[in-house]
ROSE-4610 file (N, C-alpha, C; in Angstrom, 1 decimal, always signed):
// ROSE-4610
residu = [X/X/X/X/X/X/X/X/X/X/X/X/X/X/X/X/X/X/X/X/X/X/X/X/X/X/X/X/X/X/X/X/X/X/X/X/X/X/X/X/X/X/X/X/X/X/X/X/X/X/X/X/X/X/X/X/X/X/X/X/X/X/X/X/X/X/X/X/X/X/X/X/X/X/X/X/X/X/X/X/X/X/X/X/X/X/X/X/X/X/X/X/X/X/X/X/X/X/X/X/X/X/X/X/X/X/X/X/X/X/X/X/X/X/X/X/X/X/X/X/X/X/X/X/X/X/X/X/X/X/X/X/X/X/X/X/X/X/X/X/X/X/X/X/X/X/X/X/X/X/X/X/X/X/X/X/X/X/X/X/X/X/X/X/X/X/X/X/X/X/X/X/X/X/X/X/X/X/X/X/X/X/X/X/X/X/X/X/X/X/X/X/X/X/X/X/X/X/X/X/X/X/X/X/X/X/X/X/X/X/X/X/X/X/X/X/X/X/X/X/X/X/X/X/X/X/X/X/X/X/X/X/X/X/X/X/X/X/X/X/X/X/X/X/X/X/X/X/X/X/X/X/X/X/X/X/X/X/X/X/X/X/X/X/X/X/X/X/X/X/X/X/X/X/X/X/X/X/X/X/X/X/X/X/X/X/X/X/X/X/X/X/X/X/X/X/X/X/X/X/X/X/X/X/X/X/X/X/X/X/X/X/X/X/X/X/X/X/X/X/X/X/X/X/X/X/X/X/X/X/X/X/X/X/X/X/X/X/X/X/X/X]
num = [1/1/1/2/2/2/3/3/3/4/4/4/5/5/5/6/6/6/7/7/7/8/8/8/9/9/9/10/10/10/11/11/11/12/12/12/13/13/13/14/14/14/15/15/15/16/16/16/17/17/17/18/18/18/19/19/19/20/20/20/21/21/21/22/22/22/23/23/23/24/24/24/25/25/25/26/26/26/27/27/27/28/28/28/29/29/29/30/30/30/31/31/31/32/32/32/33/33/33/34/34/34/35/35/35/36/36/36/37/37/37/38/38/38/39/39/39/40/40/40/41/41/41/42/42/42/43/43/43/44/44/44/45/45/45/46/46/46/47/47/47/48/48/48/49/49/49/50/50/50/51/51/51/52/52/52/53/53/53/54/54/54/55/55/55/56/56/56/57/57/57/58/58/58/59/59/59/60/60/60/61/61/61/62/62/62/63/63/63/64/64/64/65/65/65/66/66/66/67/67/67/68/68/68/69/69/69/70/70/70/71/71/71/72/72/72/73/73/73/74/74/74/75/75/75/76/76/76/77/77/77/78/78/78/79/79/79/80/80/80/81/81/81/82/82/82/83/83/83/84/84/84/85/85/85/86/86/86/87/87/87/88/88/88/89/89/89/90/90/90/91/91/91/92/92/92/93/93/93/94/94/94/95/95/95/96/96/96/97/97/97/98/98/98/99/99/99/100/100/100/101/101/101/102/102/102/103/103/103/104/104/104/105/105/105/106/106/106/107/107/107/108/108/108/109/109/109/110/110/110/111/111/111/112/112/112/113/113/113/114/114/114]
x = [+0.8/+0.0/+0.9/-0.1/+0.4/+0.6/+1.8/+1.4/+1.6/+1.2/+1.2/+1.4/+1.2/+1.3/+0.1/-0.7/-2.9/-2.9/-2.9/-3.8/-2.9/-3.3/-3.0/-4.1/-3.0/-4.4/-3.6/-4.7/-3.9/-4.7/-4.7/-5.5/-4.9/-4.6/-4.3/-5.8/-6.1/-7.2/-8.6/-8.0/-8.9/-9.7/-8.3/-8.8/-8.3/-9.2/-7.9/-8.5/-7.9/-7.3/-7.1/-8.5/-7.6/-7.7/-6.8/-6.4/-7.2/-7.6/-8.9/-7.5/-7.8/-7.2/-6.0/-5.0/-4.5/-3.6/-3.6/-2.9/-1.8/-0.6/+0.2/+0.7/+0.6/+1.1/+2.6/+2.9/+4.5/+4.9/+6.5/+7.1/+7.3/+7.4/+8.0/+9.1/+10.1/+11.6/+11.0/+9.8/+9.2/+8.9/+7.9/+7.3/+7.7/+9.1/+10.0/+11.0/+11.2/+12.1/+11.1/+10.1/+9.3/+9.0/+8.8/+8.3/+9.7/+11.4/+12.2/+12.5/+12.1/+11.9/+10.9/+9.7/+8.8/+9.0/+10.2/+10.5/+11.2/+11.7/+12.3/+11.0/+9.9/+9.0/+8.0/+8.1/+7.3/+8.3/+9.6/+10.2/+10.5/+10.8/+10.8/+12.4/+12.1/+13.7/+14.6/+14.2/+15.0/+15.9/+15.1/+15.2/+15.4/+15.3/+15.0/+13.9/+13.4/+12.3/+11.1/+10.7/+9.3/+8.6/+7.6/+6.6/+5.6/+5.1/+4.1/+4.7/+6.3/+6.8/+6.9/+7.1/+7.4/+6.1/+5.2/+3.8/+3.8/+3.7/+3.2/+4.4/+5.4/+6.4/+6.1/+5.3/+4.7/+3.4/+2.8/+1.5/+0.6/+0.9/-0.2/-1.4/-1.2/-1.7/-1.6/-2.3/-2.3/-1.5/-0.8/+0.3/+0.0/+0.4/-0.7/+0.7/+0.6/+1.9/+2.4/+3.2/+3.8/+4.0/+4.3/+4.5/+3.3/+2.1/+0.8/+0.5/+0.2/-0.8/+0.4/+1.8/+1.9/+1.5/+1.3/+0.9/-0.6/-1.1/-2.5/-2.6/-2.3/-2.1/-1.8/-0.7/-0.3/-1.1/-1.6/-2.5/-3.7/-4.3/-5.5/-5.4/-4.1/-3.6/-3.7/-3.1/-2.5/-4.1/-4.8/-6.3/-7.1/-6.9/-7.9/-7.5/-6.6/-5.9/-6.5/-5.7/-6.4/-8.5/-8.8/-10.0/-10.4/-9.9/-10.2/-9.8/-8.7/-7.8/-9.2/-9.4/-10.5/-12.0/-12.3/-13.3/-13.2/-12.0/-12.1/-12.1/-12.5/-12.4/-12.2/-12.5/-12.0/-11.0/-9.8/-8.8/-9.2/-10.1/-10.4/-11.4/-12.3/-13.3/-12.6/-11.1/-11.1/-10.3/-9.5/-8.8/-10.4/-10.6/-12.3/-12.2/-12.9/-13.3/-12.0/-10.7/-9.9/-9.7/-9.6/-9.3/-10.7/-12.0/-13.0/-12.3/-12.5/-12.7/-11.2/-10.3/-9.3/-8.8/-9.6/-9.7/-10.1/-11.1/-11.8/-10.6/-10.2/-8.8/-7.9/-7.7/-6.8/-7.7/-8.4/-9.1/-9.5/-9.3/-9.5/-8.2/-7.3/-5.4/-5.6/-6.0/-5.4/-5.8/-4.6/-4.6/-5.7/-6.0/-6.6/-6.3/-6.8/-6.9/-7.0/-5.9/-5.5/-4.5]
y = [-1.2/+0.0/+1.3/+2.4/+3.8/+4.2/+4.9/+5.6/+6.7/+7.4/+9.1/+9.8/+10.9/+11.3/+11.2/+10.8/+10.8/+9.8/+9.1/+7.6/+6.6/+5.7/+4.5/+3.8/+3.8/+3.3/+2.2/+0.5/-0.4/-0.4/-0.2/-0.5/-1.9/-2.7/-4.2/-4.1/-4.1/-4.9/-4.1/-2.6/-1.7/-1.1/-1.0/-0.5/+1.0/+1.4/+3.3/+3.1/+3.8/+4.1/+5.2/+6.4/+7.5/+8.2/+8.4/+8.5/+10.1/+10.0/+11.4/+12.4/+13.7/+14.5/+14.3/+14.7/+14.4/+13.3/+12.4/+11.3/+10.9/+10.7/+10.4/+9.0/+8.9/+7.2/+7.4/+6.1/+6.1/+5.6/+5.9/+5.7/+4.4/+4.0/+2.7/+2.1/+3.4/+2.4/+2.9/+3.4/+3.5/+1.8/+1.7/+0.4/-1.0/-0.9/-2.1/-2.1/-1.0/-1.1/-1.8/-1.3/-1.9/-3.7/-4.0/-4.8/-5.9/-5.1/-5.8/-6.5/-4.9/-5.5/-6.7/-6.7/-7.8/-8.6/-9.0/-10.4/-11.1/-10.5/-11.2/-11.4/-10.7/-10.9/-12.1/-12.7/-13.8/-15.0/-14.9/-16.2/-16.9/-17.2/-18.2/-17.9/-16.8/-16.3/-17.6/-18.5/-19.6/-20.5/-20.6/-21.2/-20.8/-19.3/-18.9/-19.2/-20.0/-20.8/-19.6/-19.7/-18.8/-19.7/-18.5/-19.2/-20.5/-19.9/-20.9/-22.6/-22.6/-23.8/-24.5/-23.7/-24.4/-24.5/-24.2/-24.7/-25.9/-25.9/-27.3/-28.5/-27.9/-29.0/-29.9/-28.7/-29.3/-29.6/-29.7/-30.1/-29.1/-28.3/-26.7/-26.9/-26.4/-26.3/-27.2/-27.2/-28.0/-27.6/-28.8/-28.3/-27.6/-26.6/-25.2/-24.6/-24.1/-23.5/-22.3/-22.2/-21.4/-19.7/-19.8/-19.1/-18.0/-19.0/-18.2/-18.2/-18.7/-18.6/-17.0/-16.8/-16.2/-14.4/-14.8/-13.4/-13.4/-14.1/-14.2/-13.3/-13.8/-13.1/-11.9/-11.4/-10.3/-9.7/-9.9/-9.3/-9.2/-9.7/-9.5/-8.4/-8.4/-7.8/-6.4/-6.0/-4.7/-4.1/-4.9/-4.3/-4.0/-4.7/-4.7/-3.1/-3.4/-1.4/-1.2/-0.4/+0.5/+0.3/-0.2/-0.3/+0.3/+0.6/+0.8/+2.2/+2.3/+4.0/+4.7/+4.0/+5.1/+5.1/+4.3/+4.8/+5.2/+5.2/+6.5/+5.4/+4.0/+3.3/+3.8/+4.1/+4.1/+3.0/+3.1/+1.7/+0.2/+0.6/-0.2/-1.6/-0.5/-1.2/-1.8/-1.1/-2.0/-3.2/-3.5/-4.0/-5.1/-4.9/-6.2/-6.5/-5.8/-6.5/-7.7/-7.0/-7.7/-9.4/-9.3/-10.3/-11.3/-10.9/-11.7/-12.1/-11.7/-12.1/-12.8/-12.6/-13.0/-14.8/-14.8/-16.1/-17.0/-16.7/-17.9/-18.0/-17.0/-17.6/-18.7/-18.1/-19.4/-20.4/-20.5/-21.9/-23.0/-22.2/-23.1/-23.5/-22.9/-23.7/-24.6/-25.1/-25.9/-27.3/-28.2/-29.5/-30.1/-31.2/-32.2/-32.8/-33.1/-34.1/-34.8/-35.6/-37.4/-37.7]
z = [+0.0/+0.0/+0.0/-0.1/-0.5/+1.3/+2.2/+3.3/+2.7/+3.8/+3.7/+5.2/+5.8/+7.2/+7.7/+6.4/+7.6/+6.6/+5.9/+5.3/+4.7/+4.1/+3.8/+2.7/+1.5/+0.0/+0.0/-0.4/-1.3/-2.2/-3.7/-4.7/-4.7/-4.5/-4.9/-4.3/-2.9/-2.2/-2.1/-2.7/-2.4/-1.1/-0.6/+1.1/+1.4/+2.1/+2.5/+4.0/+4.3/+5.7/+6.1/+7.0/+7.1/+8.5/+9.1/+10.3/+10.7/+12.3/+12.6/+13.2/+13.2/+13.4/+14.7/+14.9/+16.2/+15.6/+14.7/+14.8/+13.2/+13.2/+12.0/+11.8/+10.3/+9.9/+10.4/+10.7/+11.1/+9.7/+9.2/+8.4/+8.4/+6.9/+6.7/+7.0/+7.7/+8.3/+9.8/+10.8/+11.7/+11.9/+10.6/+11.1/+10.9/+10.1/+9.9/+11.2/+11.9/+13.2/+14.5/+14.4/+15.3/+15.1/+13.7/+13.2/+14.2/+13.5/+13.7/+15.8/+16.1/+17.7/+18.5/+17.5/+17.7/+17.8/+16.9/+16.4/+17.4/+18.8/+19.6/+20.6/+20.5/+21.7/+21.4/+19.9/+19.8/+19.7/+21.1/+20.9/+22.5/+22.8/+24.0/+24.5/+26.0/+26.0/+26.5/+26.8/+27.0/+26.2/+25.0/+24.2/+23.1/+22.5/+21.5/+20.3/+20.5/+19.9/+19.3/+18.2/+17.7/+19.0/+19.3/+20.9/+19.4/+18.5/+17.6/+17.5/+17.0/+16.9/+18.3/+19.0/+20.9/+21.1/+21.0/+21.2/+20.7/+19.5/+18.4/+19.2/+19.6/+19.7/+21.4/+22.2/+23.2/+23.1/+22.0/+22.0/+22.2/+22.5/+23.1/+22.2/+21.0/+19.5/+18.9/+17.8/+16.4/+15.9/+14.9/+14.0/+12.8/+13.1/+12.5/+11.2/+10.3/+9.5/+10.4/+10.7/+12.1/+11.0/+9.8/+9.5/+9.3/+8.8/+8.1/+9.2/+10.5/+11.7/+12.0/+12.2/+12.5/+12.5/+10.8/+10.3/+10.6/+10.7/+10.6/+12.3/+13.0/+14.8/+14.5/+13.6/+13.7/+12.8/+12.4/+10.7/+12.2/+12.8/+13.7/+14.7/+15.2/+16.3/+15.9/+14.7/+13.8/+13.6/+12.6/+12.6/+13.6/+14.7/+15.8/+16.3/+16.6/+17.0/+16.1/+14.9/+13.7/+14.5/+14.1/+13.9/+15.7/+16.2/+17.8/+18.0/+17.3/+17.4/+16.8/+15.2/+14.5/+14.8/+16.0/+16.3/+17.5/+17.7/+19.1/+20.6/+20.9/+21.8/+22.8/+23.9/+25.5/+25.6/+26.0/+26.1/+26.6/+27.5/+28.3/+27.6/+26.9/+26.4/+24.8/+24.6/+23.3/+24.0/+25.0/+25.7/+25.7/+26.3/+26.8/+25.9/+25.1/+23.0/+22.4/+22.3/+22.0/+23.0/+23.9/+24.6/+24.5/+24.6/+24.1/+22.7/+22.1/+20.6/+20.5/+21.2/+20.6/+20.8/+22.0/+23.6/+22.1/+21.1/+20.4/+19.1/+19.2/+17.8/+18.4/+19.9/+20.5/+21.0/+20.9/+21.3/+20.0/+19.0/+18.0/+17.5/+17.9/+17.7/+19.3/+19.8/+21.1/+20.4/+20.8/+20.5/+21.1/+20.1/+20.7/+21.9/+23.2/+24.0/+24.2/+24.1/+23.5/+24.9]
């Protein structure tokens, strides 16, 4: 997609995005630095392990494509903000919303009980 300092176009998918007064897109080496710090917090400081493969390897989850489940989390995570910033949310109540809705994405990765 296109950023700008207030919106975000992808004509691939045909989406825009435009941010309410008060608020700026972060830059693309903003959001690739952040992106790059993330990358240690979805790992297992013990082990270094992605937390998704250390799951599957203990049975947590189904053996799920660690790669696509992972973007899929983060693709959910990312929107859920956006979608909470632009309508203005009280924290609190987007914090409730997310953790409901979020409880049934993980419950449908938990392994069978065998």
């Amino acid at each position: 997609g296109t950023v700008t300092d207030s919106d975000w176009k992808s004509a691939w998918i045909g989406l825009q995005y435009t941010l309410t007064d008060g608020f700026s897109m972060m830059s693309q080496e903003e959001l690739e630095e952040i992106m790059d710090l993330a990358t240690g917090i979805y790992k297992d400081p013990e082990t270094g392990k992605e937390l998704i493969d250390y799951a599957k390897e203990k049975r947590y989850i189904k053996d799920v494509d660690s790669e696509v489940m992972s973007y899929a989390i983060w693709c959910f995570c990312r929107g859920y903000n956006a979608d909470a910033v632009a309508r203005n949310l009280p924290r609190e109540e987007a914090v409730r919303r997310f953790r409901y809705s979020f409880s049934f994405l993980l419950d449908g990765l938990k392994a069978d009980e065998t």
